[in-house]
N, C-alpha and C positions, 0 to 999 in steps of 0.2 A: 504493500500500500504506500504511493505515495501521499506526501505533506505538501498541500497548495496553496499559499496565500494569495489571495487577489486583492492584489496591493491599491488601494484607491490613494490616491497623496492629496493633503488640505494644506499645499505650504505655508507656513508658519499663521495659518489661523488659528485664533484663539490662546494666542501667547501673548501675556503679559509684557512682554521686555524683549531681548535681542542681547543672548548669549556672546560672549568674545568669540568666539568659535561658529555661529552660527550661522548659516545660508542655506537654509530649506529651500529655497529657490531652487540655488544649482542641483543639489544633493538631489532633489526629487525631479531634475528637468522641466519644471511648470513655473510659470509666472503669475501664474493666475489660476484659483477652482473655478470650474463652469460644471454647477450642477447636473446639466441639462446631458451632459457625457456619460454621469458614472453606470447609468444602467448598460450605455455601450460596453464600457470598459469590462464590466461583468461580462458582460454575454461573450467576450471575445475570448477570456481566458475560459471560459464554463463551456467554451468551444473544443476548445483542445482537449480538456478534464476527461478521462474514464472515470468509467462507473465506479472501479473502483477506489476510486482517487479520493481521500479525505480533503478537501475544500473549504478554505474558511472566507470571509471578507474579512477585508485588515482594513483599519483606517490609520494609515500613517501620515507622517510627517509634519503636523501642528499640533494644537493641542487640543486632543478631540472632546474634548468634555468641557471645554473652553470657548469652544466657538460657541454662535449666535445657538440658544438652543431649541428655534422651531426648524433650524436649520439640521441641528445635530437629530432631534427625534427626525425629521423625514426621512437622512439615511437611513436611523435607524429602524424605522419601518420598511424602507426599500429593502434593508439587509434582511428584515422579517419574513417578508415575503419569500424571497429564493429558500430561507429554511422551510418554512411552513409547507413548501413546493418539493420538499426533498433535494433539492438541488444543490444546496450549500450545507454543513454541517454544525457552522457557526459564528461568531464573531470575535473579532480582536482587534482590540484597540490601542493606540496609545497615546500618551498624555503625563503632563509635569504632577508630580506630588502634590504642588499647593490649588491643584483644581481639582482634589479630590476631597466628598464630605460624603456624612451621610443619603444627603437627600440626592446627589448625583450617583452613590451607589444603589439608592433602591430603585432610581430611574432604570438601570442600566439592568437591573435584576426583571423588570419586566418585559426585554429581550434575549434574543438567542448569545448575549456577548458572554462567552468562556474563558478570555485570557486578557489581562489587562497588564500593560507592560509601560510600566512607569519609566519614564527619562530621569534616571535618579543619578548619573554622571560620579559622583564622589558622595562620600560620607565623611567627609572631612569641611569642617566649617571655611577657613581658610581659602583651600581651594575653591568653595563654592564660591565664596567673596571674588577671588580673583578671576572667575571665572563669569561676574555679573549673572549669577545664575537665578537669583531674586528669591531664594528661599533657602533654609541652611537646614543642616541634617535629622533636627528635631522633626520639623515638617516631613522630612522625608519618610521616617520612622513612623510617624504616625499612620500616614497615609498607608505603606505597607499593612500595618497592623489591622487598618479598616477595609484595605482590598482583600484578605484573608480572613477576617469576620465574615465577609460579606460571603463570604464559598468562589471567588471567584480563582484562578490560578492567576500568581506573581508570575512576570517575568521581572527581572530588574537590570536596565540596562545602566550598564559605566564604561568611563571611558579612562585611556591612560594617555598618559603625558599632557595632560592640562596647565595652565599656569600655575605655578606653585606647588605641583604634583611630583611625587616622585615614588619608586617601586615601594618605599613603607607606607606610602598615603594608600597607596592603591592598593594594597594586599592587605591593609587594616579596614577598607574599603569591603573588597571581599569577603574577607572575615564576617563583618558585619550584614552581611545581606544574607549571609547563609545563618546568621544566627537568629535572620527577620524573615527567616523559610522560605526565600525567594524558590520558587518551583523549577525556572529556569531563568538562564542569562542571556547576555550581547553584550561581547565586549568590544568598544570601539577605539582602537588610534584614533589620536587627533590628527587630522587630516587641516592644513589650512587655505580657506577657500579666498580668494580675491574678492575685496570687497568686504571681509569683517575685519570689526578689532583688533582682532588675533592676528589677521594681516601685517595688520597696522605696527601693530607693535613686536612682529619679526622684524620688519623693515628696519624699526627704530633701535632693531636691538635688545631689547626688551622682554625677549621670548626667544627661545631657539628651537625650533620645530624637531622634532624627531626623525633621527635617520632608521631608515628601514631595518635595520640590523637591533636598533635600540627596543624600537616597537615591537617585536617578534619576541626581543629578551625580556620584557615588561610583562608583556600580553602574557607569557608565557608564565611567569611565576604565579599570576593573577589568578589563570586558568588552572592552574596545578591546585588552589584554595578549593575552587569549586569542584575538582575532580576528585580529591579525597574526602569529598561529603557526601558522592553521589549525586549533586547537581549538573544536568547538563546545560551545555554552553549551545546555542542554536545559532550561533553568527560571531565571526569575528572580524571584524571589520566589514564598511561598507557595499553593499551591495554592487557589482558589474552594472547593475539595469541604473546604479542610481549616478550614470552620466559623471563620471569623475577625470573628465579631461585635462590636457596639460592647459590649456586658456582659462579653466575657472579654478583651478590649483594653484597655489603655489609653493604650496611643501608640504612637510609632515607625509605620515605614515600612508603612501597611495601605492601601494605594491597589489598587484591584482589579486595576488594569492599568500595576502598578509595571516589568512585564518591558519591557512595549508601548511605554510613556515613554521607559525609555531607552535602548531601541533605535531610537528616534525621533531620538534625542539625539545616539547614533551616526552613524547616517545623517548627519544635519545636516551633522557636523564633515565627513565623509568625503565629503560632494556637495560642500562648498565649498572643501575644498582641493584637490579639480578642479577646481572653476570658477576659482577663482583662479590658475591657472597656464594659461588659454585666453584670456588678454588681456582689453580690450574688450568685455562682453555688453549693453551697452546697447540697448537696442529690437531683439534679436535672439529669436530660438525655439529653446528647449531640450528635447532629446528627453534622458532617463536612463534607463538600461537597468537594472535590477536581476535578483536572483536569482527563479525562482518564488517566489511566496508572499509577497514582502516588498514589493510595491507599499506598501502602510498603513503599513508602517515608515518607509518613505521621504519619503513623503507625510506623516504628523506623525499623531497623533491630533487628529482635528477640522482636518486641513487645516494645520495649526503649520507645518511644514514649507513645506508649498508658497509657503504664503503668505508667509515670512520671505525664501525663496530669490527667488522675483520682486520682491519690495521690495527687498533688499540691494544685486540685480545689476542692476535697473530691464531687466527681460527683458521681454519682450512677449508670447510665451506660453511655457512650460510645459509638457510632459506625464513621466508616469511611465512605461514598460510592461517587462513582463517579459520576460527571454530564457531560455530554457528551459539554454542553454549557460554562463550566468553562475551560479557557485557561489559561497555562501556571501556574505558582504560586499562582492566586488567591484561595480566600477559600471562602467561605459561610459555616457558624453556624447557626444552627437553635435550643432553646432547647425546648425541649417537654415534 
C-alpha cells in the first residue's frame, strides 16, 4: 500500500508574522491560493491513485487553522466530501502552535482530519526569538498537549541550523518532542531563500548558512533521538515538487537527497557499532540484514557505505539484504 498526500498549498495564509527563514511562496511555487482550483488539483492526483492507495488531502504550507475561517470550513467540507465518497481516507493539516485552542480542535474533530502537524521548528526559546518565530516553546508544548487530548496524531516538525541553533539546541529539541509523544516527525535544513531575512542577514554576515556536509551531520544526530524511541521520521528535508531552484536559493542545506545522506550516515554509525562488538573481522564475510526498503540506506549513496565498512574492518566480502521481519532501524549481522 502506498502513502499519498494531495498536497493543496495556502502560501503563507493565515500567519501571523514572517519567519527569518520564511518564503512559502517559492517553497510551494504559488503566488497566490485561487480556491476555484483545488477541486482540480484533487481530481488530478485521485487520477493517478489505485484503489489501493491510502490517500489523504494535506493542507500545507500556511497556517491552516489560521486562515479566514469560512474559508478554512469550505475546504474542509470539500475534503468531507471525497471521504464521505470513499475516495480519500483522510485529512492532514498543518499549522503554527499559537493557532491552536480548544475551540479550533473541536472544529476540526467534526471532520475526517487525522494528522495534525505542527510547524514547531525549535524548542528552545532563544532560537525561537532569533528566529522571529512569534511564539516561544511554552506555546508550543501546550498546543502539542491539546492536539493529543484531542485523539488527533502529532506530527512535529523542526528544523536544524536556525539562527542561534546549534546540534545541542536541536537534539535537546528532539528530546523534547519525543517526551510530548510526537507520533511522527520532519526534519528540515534550513534552506535560504532570496528574498527573506535570513537572506539578508547571510549577506551581512550575520548568519552563515549551512554547508551540505554540516546539515547531513546535524540532521543526523537529531534523527538518531527519534530512532531510538521508535519514532518515525516521514521527511527530511524539502520536498523535489517544492521548486527549490538555484534563482530562489541562495544557500543553506539544498542537496536533492539531503534525507538519503543522512540516513546513510545513520546507518554507518549503527552497522559499526555492531561490528565493533563481534571481535576480529579480518578476511571474514558479512551478511547485514536491514529493514525492507532500506538496502540504499545502508549501503551509502554511490556505495559510501559499503565501501568504508570493508576498508575499516578489512572484510573480505560484504552483502546487504533485507528481512521483511526487521523494523525500522534495526540491523542483524551474521558473519559467514
Amino acid at each position: 500500500m502506498r502513502h499519498i498526500n494531495i498536497p493543496i498549498f495556502i502560501p503563507h495564509m493565515g500567519c501571523p508574522n514572517l519567519c527569518v527563514f520564511c518564503d512559502q511562496r517559492s517553497i510551494s511555487g504559488k503566488r497566490a491560493f485561487d480556491e476555484r482550483k483545488v477541486r482540480e488539483e484533487i481530481e488530478g492526483v485521485l487520477a493517478t491513485a489505485k484503489d489501493e492507495d491510502e490517500t489523504e488531502i494535506a493542507f500545507f504550507g500556511g497556517s491552516f487553522t489560521g486562515i479566514n475561517r469560512a474559508l478554512m470550513c469550505r475546504l474542509l467540507d470539500m475534503a468531507q466530501e471525497y471521504i464521505e465518497r470513499g475516495r480519500v481516507s483522510g485529512i492532514r493539516l498543518s499549522t503554527r502552535p499559537d493557532y491552536i485552542d480548544r475551540e479550533v480542535l473541536e472544529l476540526l474533530s467534526h471532520y475526517g482530519v487525522k494528522h495534525v502537524e505542527l510547524g514547531l521548528q525549535s524548542m528552545d526559546d532563544g532560537v525561537l526569538a532569533a528566529a522571529r518565530r512569534g511564539h516561544d516553546a511554552a506555546c508550543a508544548e501546550k498546543a502539542c498537549r491539546l492536539v493529543k487530548e484531542y485523539g488527533f496524531s502529532l506530527v512535529g516538525q523542526m528544523m536544524i541550523g536556525l539562527p542561534d541553533s546549534s546540534a545541542e539546541t536541536e537534539c535537546a529539541t528532539a528530546e523534547r518532542l519525543c517526551e510530548l509523544a510526537v507520533d511522527a516527525v520532519r526534519i528540515y535544513p534550513t534552506v535560504v531563500f532570496r528574498g527573506t531575512e535570513l537572506c539578508e542577514m547571510a549577506k551581512a554576515g550575520q548568519y552563515e548558512p549551512l554547508s551540505d556536509g554540516e546539515a547531513i551531520l546535524r540532521t543526523k544526530t537529531a534523527l538518531r533521538v527519534f530512532v531510538e524511541r521508535g519514532i518515525p521520521c516521514i521527511r527530511v528535508g524539502l520536498c523535489a515538487s517544492e521548486r527549490l531552484s538555484s534563482g530562489e536559493v541562495f544557500g543553506g542545506a539544498n542537496h536533492s537527497a539531503i534525507g538519503e545522506l543522512a540516513m546513510g550516515e545513520l546507518y554507518y554509525d549503527l552497522i559499526c557499532e555492531k561490528l565493533d562488538g563481534m571481535g576480529e573481522l579480518s578476511g571474514k564475510n558479512a551478511v547485514i540484514y536491514v529493514s525492507k526498503g532500506s538496502t540504499s540506506k545502508a549501503i551509502g549513496q554511490k556505495k559510501k557505505n559499503y565501501e568504508r565498512i570493508l576498508k575499516k574492518y578489512s572484510l573480505n566480502r560484504l552483502k546487504v539484504l533485507e528481512k521483511s521481519e526487521i523494523l525500522g532501524y534495526n540491523i542483524i549481522i551474521d558473519l559467514v
